[in-house]
Structures are given as C-alpha cells and as structure tokens.
C-alpha positions in Angstrom: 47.5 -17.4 -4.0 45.7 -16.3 -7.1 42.7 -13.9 -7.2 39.5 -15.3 -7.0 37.5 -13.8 -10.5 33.7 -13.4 -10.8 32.4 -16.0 -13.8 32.4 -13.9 -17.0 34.1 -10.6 -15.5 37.1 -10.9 -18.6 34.1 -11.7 -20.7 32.0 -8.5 -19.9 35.2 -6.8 -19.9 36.6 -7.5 -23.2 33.0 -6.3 -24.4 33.3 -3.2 -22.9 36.5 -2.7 -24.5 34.8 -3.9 -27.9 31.8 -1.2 -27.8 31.9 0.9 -24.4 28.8 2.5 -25.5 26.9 -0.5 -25.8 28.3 -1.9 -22.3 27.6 0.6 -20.2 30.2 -1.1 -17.3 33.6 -2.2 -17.0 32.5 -5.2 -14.4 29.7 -7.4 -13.8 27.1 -6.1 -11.4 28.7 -6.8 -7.5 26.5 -8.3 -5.3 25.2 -5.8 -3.0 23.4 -4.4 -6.4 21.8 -7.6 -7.4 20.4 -7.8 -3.8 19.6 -4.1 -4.1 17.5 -4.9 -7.3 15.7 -7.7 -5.6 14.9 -5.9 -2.6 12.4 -3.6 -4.9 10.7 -6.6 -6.2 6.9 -6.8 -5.6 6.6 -9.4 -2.4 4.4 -12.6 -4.2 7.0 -11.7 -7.4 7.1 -15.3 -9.4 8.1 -14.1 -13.0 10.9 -12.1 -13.7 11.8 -10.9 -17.1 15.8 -9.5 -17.5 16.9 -7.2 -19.5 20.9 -7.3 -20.8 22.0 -10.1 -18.6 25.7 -9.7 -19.0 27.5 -11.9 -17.7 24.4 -13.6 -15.3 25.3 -11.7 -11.9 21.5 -10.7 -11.2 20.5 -13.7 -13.2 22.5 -16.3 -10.3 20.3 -13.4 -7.7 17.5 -13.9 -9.0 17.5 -17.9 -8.9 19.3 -18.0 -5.5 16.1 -15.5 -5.1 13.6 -18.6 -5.4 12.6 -17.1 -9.1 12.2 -20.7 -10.7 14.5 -21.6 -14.0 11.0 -21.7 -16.2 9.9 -18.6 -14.6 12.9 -16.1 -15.8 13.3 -15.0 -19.2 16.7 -13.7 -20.0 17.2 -11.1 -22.9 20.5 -9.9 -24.2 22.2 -8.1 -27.2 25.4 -9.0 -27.1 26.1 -12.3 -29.3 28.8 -13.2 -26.7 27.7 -12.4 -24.1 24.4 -14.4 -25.0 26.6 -17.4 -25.7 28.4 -17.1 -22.0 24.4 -16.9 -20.0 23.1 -20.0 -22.2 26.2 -21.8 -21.1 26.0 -20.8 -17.5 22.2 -21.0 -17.2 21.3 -24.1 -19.3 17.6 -24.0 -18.5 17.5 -20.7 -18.2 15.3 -19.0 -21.4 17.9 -16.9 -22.6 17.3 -15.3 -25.7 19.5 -13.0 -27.9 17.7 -9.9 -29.2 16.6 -6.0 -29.0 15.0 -5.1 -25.9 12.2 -3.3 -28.4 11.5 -6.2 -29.2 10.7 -8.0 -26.0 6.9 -8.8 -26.8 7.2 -10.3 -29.9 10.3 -12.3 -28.9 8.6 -13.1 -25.4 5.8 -14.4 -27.4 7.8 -16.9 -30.3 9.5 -18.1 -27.0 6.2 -19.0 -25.6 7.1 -16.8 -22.0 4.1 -15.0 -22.0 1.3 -18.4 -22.1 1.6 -18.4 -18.5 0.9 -14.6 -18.4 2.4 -11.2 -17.8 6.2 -10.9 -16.2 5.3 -9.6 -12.2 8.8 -7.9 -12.4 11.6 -6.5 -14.9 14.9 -6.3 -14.1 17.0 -4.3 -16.5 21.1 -3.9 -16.6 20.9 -1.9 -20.0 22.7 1.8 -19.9 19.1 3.4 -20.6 20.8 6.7 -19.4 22.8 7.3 -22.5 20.2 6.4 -24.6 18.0 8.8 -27.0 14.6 9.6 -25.5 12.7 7.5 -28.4 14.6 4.6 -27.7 14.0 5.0 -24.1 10.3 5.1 -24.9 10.1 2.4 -27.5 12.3 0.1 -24.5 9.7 0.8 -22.1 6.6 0.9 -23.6 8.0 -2.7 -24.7 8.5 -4.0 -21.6 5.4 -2.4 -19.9 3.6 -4.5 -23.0 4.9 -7.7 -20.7 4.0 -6.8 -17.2 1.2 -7.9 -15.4 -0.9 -4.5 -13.9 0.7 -3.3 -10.7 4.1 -4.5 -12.2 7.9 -3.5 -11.4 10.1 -2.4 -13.7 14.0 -1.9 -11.7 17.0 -0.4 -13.3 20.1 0.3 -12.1 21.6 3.5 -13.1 25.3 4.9 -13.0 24.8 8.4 -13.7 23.5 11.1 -11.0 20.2 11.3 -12.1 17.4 9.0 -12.8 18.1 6.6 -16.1 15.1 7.2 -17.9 14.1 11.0 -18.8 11.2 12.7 -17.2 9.6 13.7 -20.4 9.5 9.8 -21.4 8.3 8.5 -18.0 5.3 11.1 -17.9 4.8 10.3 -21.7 4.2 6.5 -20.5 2.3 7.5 -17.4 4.9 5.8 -14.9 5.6 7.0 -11.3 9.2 6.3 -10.2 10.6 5.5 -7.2 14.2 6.3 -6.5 16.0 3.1 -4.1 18.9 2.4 -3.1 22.5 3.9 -3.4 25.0 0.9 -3.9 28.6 2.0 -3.0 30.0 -1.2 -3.4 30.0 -1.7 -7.2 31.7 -0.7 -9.8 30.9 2.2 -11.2 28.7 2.9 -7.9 25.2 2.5 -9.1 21.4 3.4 -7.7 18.8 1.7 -8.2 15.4 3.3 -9.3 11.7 2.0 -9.8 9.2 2.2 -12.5 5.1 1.5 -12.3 1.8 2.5 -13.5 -0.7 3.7 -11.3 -2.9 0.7 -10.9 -6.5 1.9 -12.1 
C-alpha cells in the first residue's frame, strides 16, 4: 500500500530545496497547527487575509472553518507555489506578491470594498527576517485590519517571530498560544493586536 501524501507536500518541498531561506519549512503546515491558528481567531471572525499560503494547508482550515471563498484573500511569493493555491482554490482570491505590499495589492484586487480583514493569518518565516522588514510586513498588514483585529503567526524558533523592538515600535501586545508538537519543524503559535482605543 502506498503512502498517502498531503496535496502539494513535493511542491513545498522542492521550494524549500530551491531557496530554504525563503521557505522557512520542509513540509506543509500539519493539521493540528492550522486548527491551532484558528483557535486564536476573534469569535464573529468573517474575513481572513493569509499571508504565504504554501501549499493551501491553513487555506483548506480556514474554509472547512466556515471562512467563505469571497471572504479569504490569499497572498503568496513564490511563483509556484502561487500557481499550485489558484489551482487548488479556484475561487479563492489568491494573489502573487510581497507581503509589504498587501494594501495596495488588497486594494487593485478590490478585497478591501467590503472593509477591513477581522483576522491575519501568516505562514511567512518573519523570525529570520531583518527588523525593517518585519516592521514594513506589519505595519502592512495592520493597514488591512479592522480595529480590535488579529494578526496569528506561527513561529519555529524558541522565541517569539517578530522582535520586541518592532512590536513596541507598532504599539502591538502579543499573546503567546499554543505549542504544536505535531508538525514539522514543531511550531508555536503567537498573537499580535493593538490596544483598542
């Protein structure tokens, strides 16, 4: 009997191997770490913006999740990668492009006439990352959420993804969540808001 593989997994795989850097993993996100993402989500959450969508393992979540088709936008960098999530989610908005860029490409896509995202869910390996492109990444996506918005990443590393001089630079309180053994790389999940005023 063969092994039963996730959709994509050689796909993300043969990216890593392409530009590890760039993919921070060597597998799709498991399960238990999608439901670990949703778990943080605000409870009358309708729009959900994702950040690097990989191969679509939180995207599926989020749909099986009750987030509606129109009401998830999709971002990703990676040309094939973006090819493989417009395939799997036809009438999903998935668009390619640099998370700094989320407003403006939000915008052209014509996401944000129904308002701010309640949620963002973000795959991208923020914890490697400079601190200015850290801060450019946030303040981008915080652009896009609606006041008293989420914004969930998933980290690999021991500490929390984005640095504590860039979070108090943006103002955001952070929440630390779960611990997901079951992935790979293991992975914990953290929380960033704004106070609401």
């Amino acid at each position: 009997m063969k092994p039963v593989r996730k959709p994509g997994a050689w796909t993300f795989f043969r990216q890593w191997l392409k530009n590890p850097l760039r993919v921070a993993a060597v597998a799709p996100s498991s399960a238990e770490l999608a439901a670990a993402m949703i778990a943080e989500l605000p409870d009358d959450v309708r729009r959900v913006i994702e950040l690097g969508g990989g191969t679509g393992a939180i995207t599926r979540a989020l749909l099986e999740a009750g987030i509606l088709e129109r009401d998830l936008l999709v971002l990703e960098l990676n040309e094939e990668l973006h090819a493989h999530l417009q395939l799997r989610f036809p009438r999903v908005p998935v668009l390619l492009g640099d998370a700094r860029m989320l407003p403006d490409l939000a915008r052209e896509q014509g996401y944000l006439e129904d308002g701010p995202a309640d949620a963002i869910v973000s795959g991208l390996g923020l914890l490697t990352m400079p601190h200015p492109l850290q801060r450019d990444i946030l303040a981008a996506a915080f652009d896009c959420l609606r006041e008293g918005g989420v914004f969930v990443q998933f980290t690999y590393g021991p500490s929390a993804p984005v640095a504590e001089a860039v979070a108090r630079g943006l103002g955001l309180q952070v929440h630390r969540g779960e611990f997901v053994l079951r992935n790979v790389p293991p992975a914990t999940v953290y929380v960033y808001r704004k106070p609401q005023r």
